[in-house]
ZANU-651356 format. One line per 2 residues: number of its first residue (from 1); their letters; for each residue x, y, z of N, C-alpha, C. Coordinates in Angstrom, 2 decimals, decimal comma, always signed. Layout:
// residues N
NUM> A> X/Y/Z/X/Y/Z/X/Y/Z  ...
This chain:
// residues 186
1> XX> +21,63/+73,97/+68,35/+21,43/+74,38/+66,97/+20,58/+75,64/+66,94  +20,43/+76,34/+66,03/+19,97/+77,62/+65,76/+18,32/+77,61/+65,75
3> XX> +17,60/+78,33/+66,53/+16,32/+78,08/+66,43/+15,71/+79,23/+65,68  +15,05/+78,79/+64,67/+14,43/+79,54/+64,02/+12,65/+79,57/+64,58
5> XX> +13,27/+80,95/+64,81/+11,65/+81,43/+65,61/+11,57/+83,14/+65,17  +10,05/+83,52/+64,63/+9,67/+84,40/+64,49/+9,27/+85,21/+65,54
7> XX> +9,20/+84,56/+67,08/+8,88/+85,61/+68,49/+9,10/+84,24/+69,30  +10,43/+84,86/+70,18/+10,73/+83,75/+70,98/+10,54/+84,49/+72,63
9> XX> +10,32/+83,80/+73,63/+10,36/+83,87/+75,41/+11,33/+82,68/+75,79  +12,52/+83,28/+76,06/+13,28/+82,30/+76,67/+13,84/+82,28/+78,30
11> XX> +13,58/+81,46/+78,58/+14,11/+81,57/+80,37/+15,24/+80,70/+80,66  +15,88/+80,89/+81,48/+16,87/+80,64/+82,23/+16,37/+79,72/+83,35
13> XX> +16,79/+77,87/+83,48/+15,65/+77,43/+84,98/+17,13/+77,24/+85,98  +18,33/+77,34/+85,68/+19,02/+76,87/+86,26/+20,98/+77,92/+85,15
15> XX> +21,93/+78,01/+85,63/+23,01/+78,47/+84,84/+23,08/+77,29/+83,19  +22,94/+76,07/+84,05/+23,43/+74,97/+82,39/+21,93/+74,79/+82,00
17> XX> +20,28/+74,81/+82,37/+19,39/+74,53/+82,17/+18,20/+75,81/+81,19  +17,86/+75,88/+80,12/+17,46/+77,06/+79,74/+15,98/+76,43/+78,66
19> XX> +14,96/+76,71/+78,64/+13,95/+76,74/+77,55/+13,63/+77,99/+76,92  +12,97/+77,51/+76,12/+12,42/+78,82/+75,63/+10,76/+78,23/+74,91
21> XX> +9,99/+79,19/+74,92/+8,77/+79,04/+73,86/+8,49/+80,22/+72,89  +8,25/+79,53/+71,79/+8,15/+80,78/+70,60/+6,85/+80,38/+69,66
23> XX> +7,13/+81,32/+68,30/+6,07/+81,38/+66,76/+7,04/+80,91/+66,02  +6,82/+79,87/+64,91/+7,71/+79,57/+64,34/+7,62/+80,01/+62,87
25> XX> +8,37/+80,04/+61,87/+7,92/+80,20/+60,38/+6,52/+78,79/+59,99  +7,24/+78,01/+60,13/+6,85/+76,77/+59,69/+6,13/+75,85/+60,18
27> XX> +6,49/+76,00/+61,54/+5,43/+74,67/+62,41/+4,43/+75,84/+63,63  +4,29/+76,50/+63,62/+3,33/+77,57/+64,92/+3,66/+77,93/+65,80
29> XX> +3,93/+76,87/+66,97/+4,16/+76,99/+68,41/+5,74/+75,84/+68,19  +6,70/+76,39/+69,23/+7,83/+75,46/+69,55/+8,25/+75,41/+70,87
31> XX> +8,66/+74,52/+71,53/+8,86/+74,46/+72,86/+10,45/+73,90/+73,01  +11,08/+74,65/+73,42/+12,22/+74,22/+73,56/+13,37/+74,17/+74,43
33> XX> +14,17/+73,07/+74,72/+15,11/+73,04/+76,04/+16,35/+72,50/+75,59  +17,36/+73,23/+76,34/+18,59/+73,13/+76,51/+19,23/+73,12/+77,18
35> XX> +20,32/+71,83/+77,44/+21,14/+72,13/+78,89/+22,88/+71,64/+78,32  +23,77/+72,61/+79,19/+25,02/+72,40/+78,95/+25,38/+71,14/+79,25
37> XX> +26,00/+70,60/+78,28/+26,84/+69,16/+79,32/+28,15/+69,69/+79,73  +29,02/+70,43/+78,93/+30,27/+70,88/+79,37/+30,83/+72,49/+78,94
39> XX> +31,18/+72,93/+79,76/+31,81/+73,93/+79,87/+31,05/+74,85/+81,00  +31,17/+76,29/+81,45/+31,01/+77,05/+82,05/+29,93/+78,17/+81,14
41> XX> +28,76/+78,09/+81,83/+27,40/+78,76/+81,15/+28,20/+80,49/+81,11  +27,41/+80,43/+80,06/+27,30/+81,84/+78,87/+27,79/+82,98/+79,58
43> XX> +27,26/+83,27/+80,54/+27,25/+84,11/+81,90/+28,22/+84,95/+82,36  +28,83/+83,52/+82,80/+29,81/+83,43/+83,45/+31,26/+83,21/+82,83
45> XX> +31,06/+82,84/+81,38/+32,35/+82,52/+80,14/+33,18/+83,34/+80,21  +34,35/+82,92/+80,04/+35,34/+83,70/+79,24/+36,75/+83,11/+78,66
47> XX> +36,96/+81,85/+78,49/+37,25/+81,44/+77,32/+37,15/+79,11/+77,74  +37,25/+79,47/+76,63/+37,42/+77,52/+76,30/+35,81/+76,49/+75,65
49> XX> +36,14/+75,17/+75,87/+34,83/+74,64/+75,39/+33,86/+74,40/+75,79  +32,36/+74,22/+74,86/+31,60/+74,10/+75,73/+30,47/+72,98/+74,77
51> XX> +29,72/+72,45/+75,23/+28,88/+72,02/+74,11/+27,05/+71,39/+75,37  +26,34/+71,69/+74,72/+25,30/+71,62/+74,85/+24,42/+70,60/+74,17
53> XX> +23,26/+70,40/+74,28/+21,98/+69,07/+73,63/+20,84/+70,10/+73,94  +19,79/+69,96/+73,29/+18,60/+70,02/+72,97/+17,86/+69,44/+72,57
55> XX> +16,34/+69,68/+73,18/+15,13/+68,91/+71,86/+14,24/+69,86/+72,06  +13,19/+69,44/+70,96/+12,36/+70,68/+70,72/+10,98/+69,84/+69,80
57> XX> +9,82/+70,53/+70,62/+8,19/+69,81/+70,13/+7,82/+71,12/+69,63  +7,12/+71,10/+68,24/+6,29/+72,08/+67,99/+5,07/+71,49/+67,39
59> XX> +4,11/+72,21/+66,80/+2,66/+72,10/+66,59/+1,81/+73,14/+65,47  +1,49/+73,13/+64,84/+0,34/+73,80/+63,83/-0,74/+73,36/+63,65
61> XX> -1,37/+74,05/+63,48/-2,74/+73,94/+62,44/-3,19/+75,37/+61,84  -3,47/+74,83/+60,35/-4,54/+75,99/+59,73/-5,53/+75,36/+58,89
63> XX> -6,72/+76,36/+58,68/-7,74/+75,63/+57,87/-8,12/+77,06/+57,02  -9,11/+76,55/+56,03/-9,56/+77,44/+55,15/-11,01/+76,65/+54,96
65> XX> -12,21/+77,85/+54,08/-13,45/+77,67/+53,60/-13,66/+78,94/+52,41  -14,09/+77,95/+51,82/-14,46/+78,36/+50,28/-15,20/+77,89/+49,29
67> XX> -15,16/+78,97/+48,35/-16,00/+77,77/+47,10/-14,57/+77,60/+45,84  -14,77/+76,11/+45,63/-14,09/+75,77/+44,82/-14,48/+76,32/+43,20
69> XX> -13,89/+77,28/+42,31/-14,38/+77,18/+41,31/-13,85/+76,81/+40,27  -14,57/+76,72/+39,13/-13,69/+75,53/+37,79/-14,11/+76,77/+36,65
71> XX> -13,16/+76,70/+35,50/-13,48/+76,93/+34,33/-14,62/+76,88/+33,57  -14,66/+75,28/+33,05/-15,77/+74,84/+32,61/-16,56/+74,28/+33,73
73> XX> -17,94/+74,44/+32,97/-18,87/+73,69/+33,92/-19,40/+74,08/+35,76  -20,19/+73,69/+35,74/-21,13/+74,13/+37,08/-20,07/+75,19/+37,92
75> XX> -19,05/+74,51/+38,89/-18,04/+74,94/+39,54/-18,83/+75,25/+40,71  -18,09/+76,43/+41,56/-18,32/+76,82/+42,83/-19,11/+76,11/+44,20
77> XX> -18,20/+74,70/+43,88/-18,58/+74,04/+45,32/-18,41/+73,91/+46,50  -18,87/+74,12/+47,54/-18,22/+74,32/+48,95/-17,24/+73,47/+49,19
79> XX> -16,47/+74,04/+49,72/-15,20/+73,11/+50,28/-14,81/+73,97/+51,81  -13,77/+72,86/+52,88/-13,26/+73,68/+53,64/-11,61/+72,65/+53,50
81> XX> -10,77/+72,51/+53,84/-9,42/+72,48/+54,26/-9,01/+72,52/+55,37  -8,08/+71,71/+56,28/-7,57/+71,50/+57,22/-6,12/+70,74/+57,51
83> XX> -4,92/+71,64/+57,79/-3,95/+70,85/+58,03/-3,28/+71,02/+58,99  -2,40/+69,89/+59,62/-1,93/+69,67/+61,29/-0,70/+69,15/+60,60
85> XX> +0,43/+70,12/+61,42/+1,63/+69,50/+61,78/+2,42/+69,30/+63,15  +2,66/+68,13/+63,05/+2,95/+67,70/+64,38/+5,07/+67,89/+64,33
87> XX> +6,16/+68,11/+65,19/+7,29/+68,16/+64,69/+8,20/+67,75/+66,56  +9,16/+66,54/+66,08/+9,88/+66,59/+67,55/+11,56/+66,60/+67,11
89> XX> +12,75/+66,87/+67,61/+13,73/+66,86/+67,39/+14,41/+66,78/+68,39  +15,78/+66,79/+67,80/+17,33/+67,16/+68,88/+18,48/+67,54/+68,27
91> XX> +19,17/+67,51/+69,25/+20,69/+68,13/+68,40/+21,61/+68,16/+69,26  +22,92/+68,13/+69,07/+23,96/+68,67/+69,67/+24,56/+69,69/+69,31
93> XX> +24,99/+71,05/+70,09/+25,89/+71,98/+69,47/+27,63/+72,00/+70,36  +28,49/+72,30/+70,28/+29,49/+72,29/+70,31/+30,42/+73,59/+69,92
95> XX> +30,68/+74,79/+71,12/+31,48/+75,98/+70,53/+32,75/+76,28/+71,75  +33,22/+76,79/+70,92/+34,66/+77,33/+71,55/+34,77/+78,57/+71,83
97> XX> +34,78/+79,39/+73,15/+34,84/+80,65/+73,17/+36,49/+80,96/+73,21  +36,71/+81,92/+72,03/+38,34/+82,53/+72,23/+38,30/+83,69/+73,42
99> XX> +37,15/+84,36/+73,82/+37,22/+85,31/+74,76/+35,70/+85,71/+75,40  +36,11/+86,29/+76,00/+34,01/+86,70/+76,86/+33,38/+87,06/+76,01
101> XX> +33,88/+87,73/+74,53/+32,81/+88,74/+73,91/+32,37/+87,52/+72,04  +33,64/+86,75/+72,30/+33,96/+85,85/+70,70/+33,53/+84,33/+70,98
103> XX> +32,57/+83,28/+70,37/+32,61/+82,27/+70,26/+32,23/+81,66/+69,09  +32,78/+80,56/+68,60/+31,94/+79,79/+67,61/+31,71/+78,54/+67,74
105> XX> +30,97/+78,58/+66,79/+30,03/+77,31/+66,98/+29,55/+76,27/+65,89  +29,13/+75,20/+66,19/+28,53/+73,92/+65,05/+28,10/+72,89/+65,99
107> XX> +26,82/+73,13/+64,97/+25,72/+72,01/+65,79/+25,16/+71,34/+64,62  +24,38/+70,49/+64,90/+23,38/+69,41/+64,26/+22,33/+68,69/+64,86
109> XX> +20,80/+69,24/+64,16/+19,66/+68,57/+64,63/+19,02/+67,59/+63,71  +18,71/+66,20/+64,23/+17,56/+65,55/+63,48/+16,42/+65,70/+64,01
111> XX> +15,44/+65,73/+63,22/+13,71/+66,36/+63,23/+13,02/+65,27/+62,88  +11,65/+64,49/+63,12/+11,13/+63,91/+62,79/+9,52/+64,75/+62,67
113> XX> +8,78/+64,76/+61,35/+7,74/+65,80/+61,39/+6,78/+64,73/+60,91  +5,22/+64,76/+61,19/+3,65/+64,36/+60,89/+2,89/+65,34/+60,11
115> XX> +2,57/+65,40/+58,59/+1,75/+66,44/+58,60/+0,25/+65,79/+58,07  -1,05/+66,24/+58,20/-2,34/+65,42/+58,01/-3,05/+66,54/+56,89
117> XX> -3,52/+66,23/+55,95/-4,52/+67,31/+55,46/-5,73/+66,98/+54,90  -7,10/+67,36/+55,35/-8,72/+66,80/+55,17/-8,60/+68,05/+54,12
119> XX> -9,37/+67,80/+53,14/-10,43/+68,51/+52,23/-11,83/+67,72/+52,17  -12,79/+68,67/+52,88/-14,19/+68,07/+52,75/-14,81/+69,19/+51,79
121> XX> -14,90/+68,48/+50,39/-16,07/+68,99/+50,02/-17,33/+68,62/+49,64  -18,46/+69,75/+49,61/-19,73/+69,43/+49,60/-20,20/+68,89/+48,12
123> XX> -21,03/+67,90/+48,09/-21,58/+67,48/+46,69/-22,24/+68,69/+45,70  -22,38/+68,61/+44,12/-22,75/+70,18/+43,74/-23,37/+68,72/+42,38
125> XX> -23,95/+69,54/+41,36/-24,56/+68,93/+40,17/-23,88/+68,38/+39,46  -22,71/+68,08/+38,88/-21,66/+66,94/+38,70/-20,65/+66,63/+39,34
127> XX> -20,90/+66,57/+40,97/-19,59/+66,36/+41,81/-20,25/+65,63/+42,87  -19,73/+64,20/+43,15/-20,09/+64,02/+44,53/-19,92/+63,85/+45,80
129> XX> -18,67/+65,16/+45,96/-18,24/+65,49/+46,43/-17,40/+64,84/+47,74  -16,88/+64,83/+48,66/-16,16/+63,63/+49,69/-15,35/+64,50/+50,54
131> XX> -14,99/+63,54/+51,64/-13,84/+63,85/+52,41/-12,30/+63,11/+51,57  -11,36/+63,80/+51,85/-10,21/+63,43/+50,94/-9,09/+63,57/+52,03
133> XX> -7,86/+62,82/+52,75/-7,35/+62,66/+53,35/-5,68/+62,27/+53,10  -5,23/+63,04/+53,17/-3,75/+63,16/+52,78/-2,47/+62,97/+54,70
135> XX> -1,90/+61,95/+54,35/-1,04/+61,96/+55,14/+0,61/+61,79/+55,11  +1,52/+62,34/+55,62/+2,98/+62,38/+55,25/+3,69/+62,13/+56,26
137> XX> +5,01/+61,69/+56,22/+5,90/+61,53/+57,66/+7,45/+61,49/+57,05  +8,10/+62,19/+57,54/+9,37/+62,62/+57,15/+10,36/+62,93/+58,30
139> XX> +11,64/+63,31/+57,82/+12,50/+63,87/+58,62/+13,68/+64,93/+57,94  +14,07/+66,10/+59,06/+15,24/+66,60/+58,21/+16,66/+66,73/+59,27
141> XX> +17,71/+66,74/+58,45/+18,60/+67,22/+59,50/+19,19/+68,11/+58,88  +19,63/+69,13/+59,87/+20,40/+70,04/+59,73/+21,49/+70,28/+60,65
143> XX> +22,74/+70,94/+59,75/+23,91/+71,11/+60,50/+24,54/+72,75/+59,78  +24,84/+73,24/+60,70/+24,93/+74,73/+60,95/+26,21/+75,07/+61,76
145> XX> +27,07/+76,35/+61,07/+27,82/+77,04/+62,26/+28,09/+77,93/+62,00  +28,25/+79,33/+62,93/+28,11/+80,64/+62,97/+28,96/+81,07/+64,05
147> XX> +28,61/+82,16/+64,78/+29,52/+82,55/+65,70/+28,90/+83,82/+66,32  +29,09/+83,82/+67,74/+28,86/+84,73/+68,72/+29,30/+85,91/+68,85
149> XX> +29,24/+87,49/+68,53/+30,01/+88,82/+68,52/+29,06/+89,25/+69,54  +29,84/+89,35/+70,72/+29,25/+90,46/+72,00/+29,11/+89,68/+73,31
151> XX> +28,64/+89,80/+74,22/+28,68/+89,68/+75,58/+27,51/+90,43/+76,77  +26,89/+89,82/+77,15/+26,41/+90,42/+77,71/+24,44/+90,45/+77,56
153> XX> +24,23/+92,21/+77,43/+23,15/+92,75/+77,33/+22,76/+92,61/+75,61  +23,82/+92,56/+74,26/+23,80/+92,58/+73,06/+24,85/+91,53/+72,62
155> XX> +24,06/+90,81/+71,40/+24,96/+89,68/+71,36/+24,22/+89,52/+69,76  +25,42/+89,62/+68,32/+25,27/+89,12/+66,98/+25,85/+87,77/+66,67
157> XX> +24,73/+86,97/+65,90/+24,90/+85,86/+65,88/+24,77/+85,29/+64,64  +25,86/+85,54/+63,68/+25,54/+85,23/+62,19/+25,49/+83,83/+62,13
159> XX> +24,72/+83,04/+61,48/+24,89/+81,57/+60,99/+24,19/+81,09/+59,61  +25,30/+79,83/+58,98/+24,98/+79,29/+58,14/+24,54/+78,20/+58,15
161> XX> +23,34/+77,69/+57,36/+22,81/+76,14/+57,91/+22,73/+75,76/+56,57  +22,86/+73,92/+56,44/+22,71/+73,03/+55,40/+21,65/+71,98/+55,54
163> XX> +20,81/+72,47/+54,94/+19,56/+71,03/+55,48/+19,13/+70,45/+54,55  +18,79/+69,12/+54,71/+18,56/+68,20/+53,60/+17,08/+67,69/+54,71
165> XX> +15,90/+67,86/+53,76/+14,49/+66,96/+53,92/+14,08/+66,24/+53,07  +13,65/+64,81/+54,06/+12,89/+63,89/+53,18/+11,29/+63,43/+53,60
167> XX> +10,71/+63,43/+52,55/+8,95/+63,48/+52,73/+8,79/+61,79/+52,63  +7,82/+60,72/+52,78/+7,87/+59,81/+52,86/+9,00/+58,98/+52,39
169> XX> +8,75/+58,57/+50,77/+9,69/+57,56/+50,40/+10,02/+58,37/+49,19  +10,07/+59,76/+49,21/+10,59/+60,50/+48,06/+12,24/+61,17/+47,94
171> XX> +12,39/+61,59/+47,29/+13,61/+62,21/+47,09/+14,44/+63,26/+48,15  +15,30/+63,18/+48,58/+15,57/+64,61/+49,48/+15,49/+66,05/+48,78
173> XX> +15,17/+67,02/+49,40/+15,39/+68,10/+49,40/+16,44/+68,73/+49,99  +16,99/+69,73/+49,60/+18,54/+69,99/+50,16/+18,45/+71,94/+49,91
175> XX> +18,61/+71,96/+51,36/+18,48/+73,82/+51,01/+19,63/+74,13/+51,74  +19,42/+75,37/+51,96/+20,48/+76,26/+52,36/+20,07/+77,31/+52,93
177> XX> +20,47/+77,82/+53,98/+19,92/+78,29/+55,31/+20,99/+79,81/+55,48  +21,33/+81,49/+55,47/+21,85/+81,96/+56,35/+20,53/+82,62/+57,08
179> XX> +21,54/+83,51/+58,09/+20,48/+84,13/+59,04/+21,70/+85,17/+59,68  +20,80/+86,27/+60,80/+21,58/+86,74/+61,44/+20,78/+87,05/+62,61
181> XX> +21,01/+87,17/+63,67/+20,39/+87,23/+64,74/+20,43/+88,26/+65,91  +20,22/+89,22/+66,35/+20,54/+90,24/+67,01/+19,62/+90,41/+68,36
183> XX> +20,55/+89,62/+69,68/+20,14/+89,40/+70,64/+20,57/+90,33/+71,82  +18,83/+90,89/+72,36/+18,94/+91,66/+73,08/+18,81/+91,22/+74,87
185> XX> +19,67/+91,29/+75,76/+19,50/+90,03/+76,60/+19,88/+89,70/+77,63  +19,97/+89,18/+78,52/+21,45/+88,11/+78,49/+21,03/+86,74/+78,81
């Protein structure tokens, strides 16, 4: 499936065996691996099927410090903020190359994500202030397909994705995903 990463390092450990580590939009750090189950690696292609599996761990945290302020009344009480997301997944993708330079593709990942968030603030003249502790656990899946233009050293990779997330015991969310990708490489 399509990894969305804002700065990715990907290596090669083997022709069917490949990771990569990146920055993500959403979760920070991602670690990720992939290996062919069938067909003839990228490389070496030039036409028929192929399909692959993955999983993938990523990780965040950010925090903040401030003073909280209010409208009415006293206001400006210290506070700081802290939140951690934890995220693991997989997927299968599945593409057909018509030639060395043309393939397409459709995959689908389920995600299971942790996110935690502390607000400690400090007591002030009508506040008595506390630690406050927020926790969530969800999952999303997404299913996506796009297609491969090029070979080689340069390779465009338009794709469309459909993802539906759900936060504890609430409602899904349902978005919609394109992208385009312009891989310099091989």
């Amino acid at each position: 499936m399509y990894n969305q990463t804002t700065g990715d390092f990907s290596f090669g450990i083997s022709d069917d065996f490949q990771a990569s580590l990146g920055l993500t939009e959403l979760f920070g750090a991602l670690a990720r691996i992939q290996y062919q189950l069938v067909g003839v690696p990228r490389s070496k292609a030039t036409t028929g099927w192929s399909m692959s599996v993955n999983a993938e761990l990523g990780y965040d945290t950010s925090s903040k410090d401030g003073d909280q302020s209010s409208t009415f009344g006293p206001g400006g009480y210290k506070c700081s903020s802290r939140t951690t997301m934890s995220y693991a997944g997989g997927g299968l993708s599945i593409g057909y190359r018509a030639n060395s330079k043309f393939m397409a593709f459709i995959g689908s990942n389920v995600n299971k994500f942790q996110a935690k968030t502390t607000i400690d603030q400090e007591p002030g003249i009508s506040n008595v202030g506390g630690i406050y502790e927020q926790k969530n656990e969800g999952q999303s899946q997404a299913t996506g397909l796009g297609f491969v233009l090029g070979a080689g050293g340069v390779r465009l990779i338009p794709v469309v994705q459909l993802t539906d997330y759900k936060l504890d015991q609430s409602d899904s969310i349902k978005g919609f995903w394109c992208g385009l990708s312009l891989v310099m490489g091989d």
